[in-house]
Phi, psi and omega in degrees: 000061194267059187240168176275083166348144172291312171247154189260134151265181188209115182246164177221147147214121176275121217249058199345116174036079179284088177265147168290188201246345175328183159231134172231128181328297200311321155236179191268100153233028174309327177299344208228062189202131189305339153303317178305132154008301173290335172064059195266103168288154166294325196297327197285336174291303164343307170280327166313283165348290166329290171324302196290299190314307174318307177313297172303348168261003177231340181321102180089326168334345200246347156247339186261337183080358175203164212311211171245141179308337168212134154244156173241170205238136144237162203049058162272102189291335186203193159285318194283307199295315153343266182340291167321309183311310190294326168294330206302159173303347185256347182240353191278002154248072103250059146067026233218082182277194180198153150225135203211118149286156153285094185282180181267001176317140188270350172271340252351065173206168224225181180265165169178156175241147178254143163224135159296097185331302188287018187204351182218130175243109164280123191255005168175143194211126191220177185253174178198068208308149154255088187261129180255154170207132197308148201263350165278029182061022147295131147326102167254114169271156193229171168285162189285159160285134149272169153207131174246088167284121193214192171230131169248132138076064189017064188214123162267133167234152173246154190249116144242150197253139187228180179185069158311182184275110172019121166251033185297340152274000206075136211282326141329316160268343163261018176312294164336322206275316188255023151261354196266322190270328179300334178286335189293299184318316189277343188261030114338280192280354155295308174283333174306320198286317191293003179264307177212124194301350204215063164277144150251143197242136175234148157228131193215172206190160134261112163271337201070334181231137169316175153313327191237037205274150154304321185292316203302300176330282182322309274223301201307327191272294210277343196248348188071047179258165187248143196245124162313322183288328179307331175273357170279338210245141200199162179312349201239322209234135150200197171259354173199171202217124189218139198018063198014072170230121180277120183270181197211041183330303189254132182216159189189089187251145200218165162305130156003297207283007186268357154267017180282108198246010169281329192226115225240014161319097123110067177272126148328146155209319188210150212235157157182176188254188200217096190211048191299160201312274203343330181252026195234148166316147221218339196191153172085210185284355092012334209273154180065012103000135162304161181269113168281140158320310162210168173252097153087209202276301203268108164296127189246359188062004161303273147195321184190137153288024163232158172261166176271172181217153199211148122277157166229148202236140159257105168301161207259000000 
């Protein structure tokens, strides 16, 4: 199935605690075990997995006619889980490979990127910590930064996949943590420009912070990036939703140089949030909401509390 999209889309989604029903010592993933409270069965992973896979194969698909060249991933647990996904029945001819470390987090779960074999080669791929600390001077881990470098459409680009820190403490007090990540991200894309001045770069996320946020900020001023989403993000439209207020969490801010029409690889053209009925709450106070997986304790059978968010690139 080689065939070349009219468009590339390049999508992010957080796809809340994709866990396998296993148990692994090594991290907390006791909520996510057919024993557990939640009662995480293979069949209730099975229908997740399924779920993601559908989403993810129409994400952008009404314009481009075909699934996206890259996702980016949060919350994830592992490799196996990857694997199901990429097997699931709506992806497993398309052609879809993934790259993903085991970060330090402490919930255990990581960031990844998915790709498409026939439109993306990866030429490097490394993590990138965030070091945080706890107010006794403890290590608070967090998830790793990715970063991927490959070519879309013999165009090189670098990806970083982002996840930022919570605001479950308060957003004030947890400010620090995703200004702490936005410098890691700039000082990244500092070494990226000195290898090559005229790299294009995407950075996409759960930032936990808006559009109009500070770390957004930094990362827009000091790395020169441009961000879609601020015009995307409005009282009615965001990716995820807390005390029905829309928040705009995923983002996917890119270099300049992807309006660059002189050199005419791989041109911006359009941002959006991806929030068709099918993956929104369908009924009650809820409604037009993401459809979740659980509330709390009580499994709703759903697909993610966030929406994906995409761009489309016009290959030259």
């Amino acid at each position: 199935m080689n065939t070349t999209p009219t468009d590339y889309t390049i999508a992010f989604y957080n796809i809340e605690n994709l866990f396998d029903i296993e148990n692994n010592k090594f991290i907390n993933d006791r909520d996510f075990l057919p024993t557990s409270k939640k009662q995480w069965t293979k069949k209730r992973y099975r229908n997740k997995v399924e779920k993601l896979g559908t989403v993810i194969s129409k994400i952008g698909k009404e314009n481009t006619q075909t699934p996206p060249v890259l996702v980016g991933l949060a919350e994830v647990e592992n490799e196996k889980a990857l694997s199901d996904l990429i097997n699931s029945p709506e992806l497993k001819d398309k052609n879809y490979s993934f790259i993903h470390y085991d970060s330090p987090d402490e919930r255990g779960i990581d960031v990844a990127l998915l790709y498409n074999t026939d439109h993306f080669e990866v030429t490097h791929s490394q993590p990138y910590s965030v070091y945080l600390e706890r107010p006794n001077g403890e290590q608070d881990y967090t998830r790793d930064i990715l970063l991927v470098k490959g070519t879309l459409d013999q165009a090189p680009i670098s990806v970083l996949i982002n996840h930022w820190s919570s605001r479950r403490e308060g957003i004030k007090e947890t400010e620090f943590k995703r200004i702490a990540a936005a410098k890691v991200v700039n000082a990244v894309i500092k070494t990226l420009k000195e290898e090559d001045p005229e790299a294009k770069i995407i950075v996409m996320g759960d930032f936990n912070d808006n559009p109009n946020c500070k770390s957004i900020h930094l990362m827009e001023t000091e790395s020169g990036l441009f961000n879609p989403f601020k015009t995307v993000w409005s009282y009615d439209r965001g990716s995820v939703n807390h005390n029905f207020q829309w928040q705009l969490f995923d983002q996917i801010l890119f270099s300049t140089n992807f309006f660059d029409t002189s050199n005419p690889k791989l041109i911006f053209k359009n941002a959006q949030v991806f929030n068709s009925k099918f993956i929104t709450q369908q009924h009650g106070k809820y409604k037009g909401q993401p459809f979740r997986t659980f509330v709390g304790q009580k499994y709703h059978g759903g697909y993610s509390d966030h929406f994906p968010v995409f761009i489309e690139l016009q290959p030259s």
